[in-house]
C-alpha positions in Angstrom: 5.0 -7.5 -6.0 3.6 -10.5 -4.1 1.7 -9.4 -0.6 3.5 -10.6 2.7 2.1 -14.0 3.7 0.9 -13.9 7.4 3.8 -15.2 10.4 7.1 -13.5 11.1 8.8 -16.9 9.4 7.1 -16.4 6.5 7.8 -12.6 6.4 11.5 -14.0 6.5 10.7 -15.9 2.9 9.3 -13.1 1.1 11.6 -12.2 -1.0 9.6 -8.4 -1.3 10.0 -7.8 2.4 11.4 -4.5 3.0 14.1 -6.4 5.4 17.3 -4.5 5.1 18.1 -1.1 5.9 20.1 1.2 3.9 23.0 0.6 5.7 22.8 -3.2 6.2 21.7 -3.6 2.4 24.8 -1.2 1.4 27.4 -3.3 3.7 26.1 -6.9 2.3 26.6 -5.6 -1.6 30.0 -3.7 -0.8 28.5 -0.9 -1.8 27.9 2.7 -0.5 24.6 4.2 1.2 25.2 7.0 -2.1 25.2 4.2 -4.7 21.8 3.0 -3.3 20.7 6.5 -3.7 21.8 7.1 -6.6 19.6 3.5 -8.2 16.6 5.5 -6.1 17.4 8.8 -8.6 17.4 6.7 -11.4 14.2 4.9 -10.2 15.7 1.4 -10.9 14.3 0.5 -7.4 12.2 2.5 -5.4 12.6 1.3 -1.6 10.2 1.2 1.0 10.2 3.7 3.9 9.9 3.0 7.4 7.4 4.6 9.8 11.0 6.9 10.5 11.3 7.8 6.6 14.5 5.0 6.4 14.9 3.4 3.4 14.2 0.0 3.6 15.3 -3.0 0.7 13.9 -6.0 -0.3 16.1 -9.2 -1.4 14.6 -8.7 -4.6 15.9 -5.0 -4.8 19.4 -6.0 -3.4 19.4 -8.5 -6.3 18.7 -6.0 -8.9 21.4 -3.3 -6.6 24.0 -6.1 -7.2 23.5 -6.3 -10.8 23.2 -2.7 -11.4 26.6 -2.5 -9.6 28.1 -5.7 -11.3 27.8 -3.1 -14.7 28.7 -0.1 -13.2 31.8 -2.1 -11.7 32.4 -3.4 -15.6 32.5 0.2 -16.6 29.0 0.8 -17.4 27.7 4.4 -16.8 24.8 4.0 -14.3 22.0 5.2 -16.4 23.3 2.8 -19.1 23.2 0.1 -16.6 19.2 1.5 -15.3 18.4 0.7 -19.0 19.9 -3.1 -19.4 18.6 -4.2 -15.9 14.7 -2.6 -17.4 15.4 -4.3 -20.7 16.6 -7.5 -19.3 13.6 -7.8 -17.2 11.0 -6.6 -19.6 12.6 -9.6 -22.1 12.5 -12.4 -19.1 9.0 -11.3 -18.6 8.0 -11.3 -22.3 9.8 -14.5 -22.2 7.9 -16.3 -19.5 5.1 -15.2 -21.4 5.8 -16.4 -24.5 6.1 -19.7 -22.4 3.1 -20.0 -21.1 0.7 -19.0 -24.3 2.8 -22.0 -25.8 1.9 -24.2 -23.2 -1.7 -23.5 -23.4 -1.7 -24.7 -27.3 
């Protein structure tokens, strides 16, 4: 995770800036609040808490949220789904990787 860069505008372009609220974060996927749960239980995303104890997402977890419900909404079973989100990032990661030790000969 990348630290939040000083100034409310650049808050706004963080893309780990705990921004949303359950509620808002559930209403812009089409999603329920339970369904965000549920990807906490599974600990595909672990959310921030506010000062309150709310639950508060980051774009980058709403983007992960989306795609985790983009399987389940194929028919995937949601801890199958957990698992090809990890694996998918663990081989981008690996991937960039790979990239870079080839670009440094």
């Amino acid at each position: 995770m990348s630290s939040t860069p000083a100034g409310p505008s650049a808050t706004f372009d963080d893309d780990d800036y705990p921004a949303f609220t359950m509620g808002r974060a559930a209403e812009m996927l089409g999603t329920t609040p339970g369904f965000l749960r549920s990807l906490d239980e599974a600990k595909l995303i672990t959310p921030q808490r506010s000062e309150g104890g709310h639950r508060r997402y980051s774009r980058y977890q709403l983007r992960i949220a989306a795609r985790a419900r983009e399987l389940v909404d194929q028919g995937t079973a949601l801890e199958a789904a957990c698992r090809i989100i990890i694996l998918e990032d663990q081989l981008a990661e690996a991937l960039r990787i790979n990239e870079q030790m080839r670009e440094q000969g």
